[in-house]
ZAFIDREN-423072 format. One line per field, with one value per atom (N, C-alpha, C, O): x, y, z negated; residue in one letter; atom name. Coordinates in nm, 2 decimals. Layout:
// ZAFIDREN-423072
east <- (X,...)
north <- (Y,...)
up <- (Z,...)
r <- (A,...)
a <- (CA,...)
// end
This chain:
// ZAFIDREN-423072
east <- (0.17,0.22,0.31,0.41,0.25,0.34,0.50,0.60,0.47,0.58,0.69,0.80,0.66,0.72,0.79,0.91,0.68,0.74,0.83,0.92,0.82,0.89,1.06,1.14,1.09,1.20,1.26,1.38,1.17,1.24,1.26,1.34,1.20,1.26,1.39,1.50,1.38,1.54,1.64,1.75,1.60,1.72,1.80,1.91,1.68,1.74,1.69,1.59,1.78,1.81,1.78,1.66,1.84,1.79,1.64,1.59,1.59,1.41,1.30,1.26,1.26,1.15,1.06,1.07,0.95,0.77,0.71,0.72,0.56,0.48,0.36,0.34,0.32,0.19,0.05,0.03,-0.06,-0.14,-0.31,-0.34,-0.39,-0.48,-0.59,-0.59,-0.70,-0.85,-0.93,-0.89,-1.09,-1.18,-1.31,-1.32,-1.41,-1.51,-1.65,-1.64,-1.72,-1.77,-1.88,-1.94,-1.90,-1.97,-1.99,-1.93,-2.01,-1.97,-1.97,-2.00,-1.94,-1.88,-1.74,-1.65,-1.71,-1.58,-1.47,-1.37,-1.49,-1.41,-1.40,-1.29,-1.47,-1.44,-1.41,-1.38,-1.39,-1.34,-1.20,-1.12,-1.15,-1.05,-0.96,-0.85,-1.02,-0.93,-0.94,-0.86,-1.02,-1.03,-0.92,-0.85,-0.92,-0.84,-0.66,-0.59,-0.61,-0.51,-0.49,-0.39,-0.57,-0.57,-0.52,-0.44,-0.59,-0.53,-0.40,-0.34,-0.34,-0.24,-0.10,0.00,-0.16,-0.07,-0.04,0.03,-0.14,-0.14,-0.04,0.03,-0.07,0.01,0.20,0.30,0.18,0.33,0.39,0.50,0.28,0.34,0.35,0.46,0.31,0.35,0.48,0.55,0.53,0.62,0.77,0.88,0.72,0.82,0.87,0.97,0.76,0.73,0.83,0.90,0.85,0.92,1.06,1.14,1.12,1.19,1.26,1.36,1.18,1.17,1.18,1.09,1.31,1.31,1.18,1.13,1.15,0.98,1.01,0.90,1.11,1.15,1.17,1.21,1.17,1.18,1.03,1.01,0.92,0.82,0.72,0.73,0.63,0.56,0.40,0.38,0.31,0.20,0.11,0.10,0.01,-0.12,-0.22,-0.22,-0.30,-0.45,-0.52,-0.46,-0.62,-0.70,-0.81,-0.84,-0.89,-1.02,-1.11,-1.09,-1.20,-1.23,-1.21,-1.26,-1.13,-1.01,-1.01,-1.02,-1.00,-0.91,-0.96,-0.87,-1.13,-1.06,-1.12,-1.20,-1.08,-1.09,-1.23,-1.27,-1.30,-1.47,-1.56,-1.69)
north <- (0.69,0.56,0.54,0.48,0.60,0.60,0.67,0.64,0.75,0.82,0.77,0.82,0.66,0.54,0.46,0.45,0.40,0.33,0.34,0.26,0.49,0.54,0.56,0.55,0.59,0.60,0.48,0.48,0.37,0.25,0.16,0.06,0.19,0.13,0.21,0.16,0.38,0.44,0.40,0.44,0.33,0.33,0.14,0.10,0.05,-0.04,-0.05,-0.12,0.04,0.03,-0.08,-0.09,-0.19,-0.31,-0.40,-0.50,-0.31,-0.42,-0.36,-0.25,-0.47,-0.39,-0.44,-0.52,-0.38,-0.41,-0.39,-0.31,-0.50,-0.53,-0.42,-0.41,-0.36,-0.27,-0.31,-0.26,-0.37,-0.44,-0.36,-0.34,-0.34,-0.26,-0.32,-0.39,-0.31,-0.44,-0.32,-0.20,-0.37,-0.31,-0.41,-0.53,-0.31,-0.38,-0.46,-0.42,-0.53,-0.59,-0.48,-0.50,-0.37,-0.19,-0.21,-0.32,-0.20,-0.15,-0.27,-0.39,-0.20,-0.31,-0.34,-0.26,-0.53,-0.54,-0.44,-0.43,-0.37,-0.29,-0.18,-0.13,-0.12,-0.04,-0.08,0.04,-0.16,-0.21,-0.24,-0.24,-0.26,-0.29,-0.16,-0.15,-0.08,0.06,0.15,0.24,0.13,0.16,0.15,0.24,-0.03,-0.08,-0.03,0.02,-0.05,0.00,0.14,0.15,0.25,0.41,0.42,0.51,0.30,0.29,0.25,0.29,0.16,0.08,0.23,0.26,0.29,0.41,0.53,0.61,0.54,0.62,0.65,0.74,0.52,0.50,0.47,0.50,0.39,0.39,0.58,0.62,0.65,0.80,0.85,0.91,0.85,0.90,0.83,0.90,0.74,0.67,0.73,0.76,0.73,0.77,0.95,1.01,0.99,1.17,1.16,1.25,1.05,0.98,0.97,1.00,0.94,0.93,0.82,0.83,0.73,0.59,0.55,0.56,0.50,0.46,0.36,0.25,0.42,0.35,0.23,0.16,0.17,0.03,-0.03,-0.15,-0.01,-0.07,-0.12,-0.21,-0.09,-0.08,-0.17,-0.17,-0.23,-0.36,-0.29,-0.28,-0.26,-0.22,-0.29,-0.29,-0.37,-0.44,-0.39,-0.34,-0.41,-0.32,-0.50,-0.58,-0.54,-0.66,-0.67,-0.78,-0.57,-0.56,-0.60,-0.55,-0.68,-0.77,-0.88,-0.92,-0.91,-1.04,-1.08,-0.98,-1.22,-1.22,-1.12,-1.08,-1.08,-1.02,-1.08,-1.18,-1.01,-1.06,-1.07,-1.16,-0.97,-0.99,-0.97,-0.98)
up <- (-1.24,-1.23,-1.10,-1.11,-0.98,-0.90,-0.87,-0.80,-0.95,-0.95,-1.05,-1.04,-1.17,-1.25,-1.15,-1.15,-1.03,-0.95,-0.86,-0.83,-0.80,-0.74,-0.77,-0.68,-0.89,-0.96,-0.99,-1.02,-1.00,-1.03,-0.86,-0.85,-0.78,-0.66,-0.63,-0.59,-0.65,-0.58,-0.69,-0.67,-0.82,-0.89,-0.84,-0.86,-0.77,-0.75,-0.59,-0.54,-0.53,-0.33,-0.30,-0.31,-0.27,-0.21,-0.22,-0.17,-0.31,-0.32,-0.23,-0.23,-0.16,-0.09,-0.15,-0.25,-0.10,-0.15,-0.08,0.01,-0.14,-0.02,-0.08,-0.20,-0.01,-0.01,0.01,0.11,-0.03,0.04,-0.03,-0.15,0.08,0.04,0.07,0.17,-0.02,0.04,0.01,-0.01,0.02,0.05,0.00,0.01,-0.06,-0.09,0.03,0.14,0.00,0.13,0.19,0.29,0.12,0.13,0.32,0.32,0.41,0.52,0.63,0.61,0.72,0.82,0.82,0.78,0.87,0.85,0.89,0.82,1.04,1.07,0.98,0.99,0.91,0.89,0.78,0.73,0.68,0.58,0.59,0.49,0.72,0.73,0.79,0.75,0.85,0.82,0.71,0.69,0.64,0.50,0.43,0.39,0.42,0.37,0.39,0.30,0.52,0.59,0.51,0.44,0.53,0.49,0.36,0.32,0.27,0.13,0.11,0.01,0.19,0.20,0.22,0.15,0.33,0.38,0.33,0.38,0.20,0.15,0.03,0.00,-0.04,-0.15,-0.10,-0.17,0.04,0.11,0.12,0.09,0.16,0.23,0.07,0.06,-0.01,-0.19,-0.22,-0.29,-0.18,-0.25,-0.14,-0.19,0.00,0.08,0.07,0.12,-0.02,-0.10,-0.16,-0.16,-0.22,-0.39,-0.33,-0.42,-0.19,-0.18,-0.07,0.00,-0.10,-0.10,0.05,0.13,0.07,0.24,0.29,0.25,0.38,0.46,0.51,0.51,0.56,0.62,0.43,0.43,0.37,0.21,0.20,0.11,0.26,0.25,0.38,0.50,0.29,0.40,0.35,0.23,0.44,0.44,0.50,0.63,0.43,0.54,0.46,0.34,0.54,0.53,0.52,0.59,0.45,0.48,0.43,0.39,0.42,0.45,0.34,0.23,0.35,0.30,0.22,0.12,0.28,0.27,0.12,0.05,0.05,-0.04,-0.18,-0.26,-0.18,-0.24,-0.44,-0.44,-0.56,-0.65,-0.73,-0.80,-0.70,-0.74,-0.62,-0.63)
r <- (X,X,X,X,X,X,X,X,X,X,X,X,X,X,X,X,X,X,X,X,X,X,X,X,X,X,X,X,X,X,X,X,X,X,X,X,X,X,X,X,X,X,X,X,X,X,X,X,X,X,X,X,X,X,X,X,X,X,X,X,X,X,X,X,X,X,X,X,X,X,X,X,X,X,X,X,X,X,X,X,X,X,X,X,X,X,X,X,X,X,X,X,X,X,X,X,X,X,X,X,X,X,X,X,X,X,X,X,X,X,X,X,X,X,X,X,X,X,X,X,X,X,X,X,X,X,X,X,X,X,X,X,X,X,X,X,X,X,X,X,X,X,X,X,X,X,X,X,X,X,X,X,X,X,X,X,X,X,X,X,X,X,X,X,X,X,X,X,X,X,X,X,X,X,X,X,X,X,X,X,X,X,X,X,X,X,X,X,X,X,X,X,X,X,X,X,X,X,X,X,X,X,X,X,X,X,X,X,X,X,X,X,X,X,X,X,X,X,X,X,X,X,X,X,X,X,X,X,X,X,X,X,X,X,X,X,X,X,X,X,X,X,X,X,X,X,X,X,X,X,X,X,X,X,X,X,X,X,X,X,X,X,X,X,X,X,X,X,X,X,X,X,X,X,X,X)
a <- (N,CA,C,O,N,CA,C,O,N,CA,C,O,N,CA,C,O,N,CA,C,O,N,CA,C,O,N,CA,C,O,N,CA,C,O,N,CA,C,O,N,CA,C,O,N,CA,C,O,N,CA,C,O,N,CA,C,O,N,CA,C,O,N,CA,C,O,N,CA,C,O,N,CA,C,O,N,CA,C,O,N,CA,C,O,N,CA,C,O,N,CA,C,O,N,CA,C,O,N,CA,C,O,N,CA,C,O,N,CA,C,O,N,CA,C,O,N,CA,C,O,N,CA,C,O,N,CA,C,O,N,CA,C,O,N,CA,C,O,N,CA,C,O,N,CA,C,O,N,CA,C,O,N,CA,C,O,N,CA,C,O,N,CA,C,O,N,CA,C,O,N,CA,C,O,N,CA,C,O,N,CA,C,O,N,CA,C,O,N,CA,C,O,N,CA,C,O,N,CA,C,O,N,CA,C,O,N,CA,C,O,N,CA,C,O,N,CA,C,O,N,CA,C,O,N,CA,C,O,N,CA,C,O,N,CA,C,O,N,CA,C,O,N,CA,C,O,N,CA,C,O,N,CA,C,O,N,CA,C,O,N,CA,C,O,N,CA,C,O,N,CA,C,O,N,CA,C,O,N,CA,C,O,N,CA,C,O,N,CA,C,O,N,CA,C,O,N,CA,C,O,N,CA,C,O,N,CA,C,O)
// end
């Protein structure tokens, strides 16, 4: 799938995207929140693999935060 995405950000240059990585309430907050971040950076450093200029790219890590269940 990422590698779908990847091909469709270098075919339209000007779009950036936001990267955004959460984490289950498992742990402590800190460490939920570099968790979170590691996930975030990971899927950024595959995409920048892909090609994909890194300033095209917004990465937050937020933990806990927000999240859907």
């Amino acid at each position: 799938m990422l590698n779908d995405v990847g091909t469709i950000l270098n075919q339209y240059p000007s779009t950036y995207i936001d990267i955004v990585g959460y984490a289950d309430s498992q742990g402590s907050d800190a460490y939920n929140l570099d968790l979170s971040n590691r996930r975030a950076n990971a899927v950024a450093g595959y995409l920048v693999g892909q090609k994909v200029k890194a300033e095209r790219i917004y990465v937050a890590g937020m933990g806990e935060a927000h999240q859907i269940a």
